[in-house]
N, C-alpha and C positions, 0 to 999 in steps of 0.2 A: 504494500500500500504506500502509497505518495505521500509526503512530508505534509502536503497541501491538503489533501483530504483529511490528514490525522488532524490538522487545524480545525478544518469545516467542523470535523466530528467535533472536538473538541466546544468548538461554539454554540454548535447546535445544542451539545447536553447544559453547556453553561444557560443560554437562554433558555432553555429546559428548567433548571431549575429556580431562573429568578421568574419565570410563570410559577410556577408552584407555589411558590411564596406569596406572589402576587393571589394565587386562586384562593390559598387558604386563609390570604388574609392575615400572616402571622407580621405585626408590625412593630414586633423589639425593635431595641437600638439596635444589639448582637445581630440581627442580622440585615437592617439596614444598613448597619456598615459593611457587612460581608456580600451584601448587592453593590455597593459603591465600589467594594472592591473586585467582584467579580465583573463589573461594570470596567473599569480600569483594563481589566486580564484582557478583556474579549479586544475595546479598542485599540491598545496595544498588536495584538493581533491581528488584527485587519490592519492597524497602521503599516507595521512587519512584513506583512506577506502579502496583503491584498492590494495593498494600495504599493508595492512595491519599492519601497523605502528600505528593505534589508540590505539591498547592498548598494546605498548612497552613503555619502560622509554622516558621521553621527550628529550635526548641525544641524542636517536637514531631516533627521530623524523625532530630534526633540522638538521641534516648533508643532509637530501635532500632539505629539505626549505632553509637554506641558500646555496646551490649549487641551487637552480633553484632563487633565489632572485639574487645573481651574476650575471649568466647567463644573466638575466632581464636587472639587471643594466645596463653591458656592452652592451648587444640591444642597449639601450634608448643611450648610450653615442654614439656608433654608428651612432644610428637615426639621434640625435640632433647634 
């Protein structure tokens, strides 16, 4: 199996399970933060491979991780 589809899988079970959490309604902090963070994993991800940035200078890698790391933040201050 391809590096590229263990990704997809990968993403696919992750927004898997912030549905779940979403469906049962479970609204801790504990796992609000662990959606923000799995939120993080997956756009990192699609940044990485999808959007084709793994193999550009690491300059042009960070201007989407820290624009989606912001983004996060300001969620979570929202949230909380």
């Amino acid at each position: 199996m391809e590096n590229i589809t263990k990704i997809w899988i990968g993403l696919l079970f992750l927004s898997l399970f912030a549905f779940l959490l979403g469906w049962l309604e479970v609204t801790t902090n504990f796992f609000i933060f662990i959606l923000l963070v799995t939120t993080f994993i997956k756009g990192n991800l699609v940044i990485e491979y999808f959007m084709g940035l793994s193999e550009v200078r690491l300059k042009y890698r960070l201007i989407p991780t820290i624009w989606l790391g912001i983004v996060l933040f300001f969620i979570a201050i929202a949230y909380y």
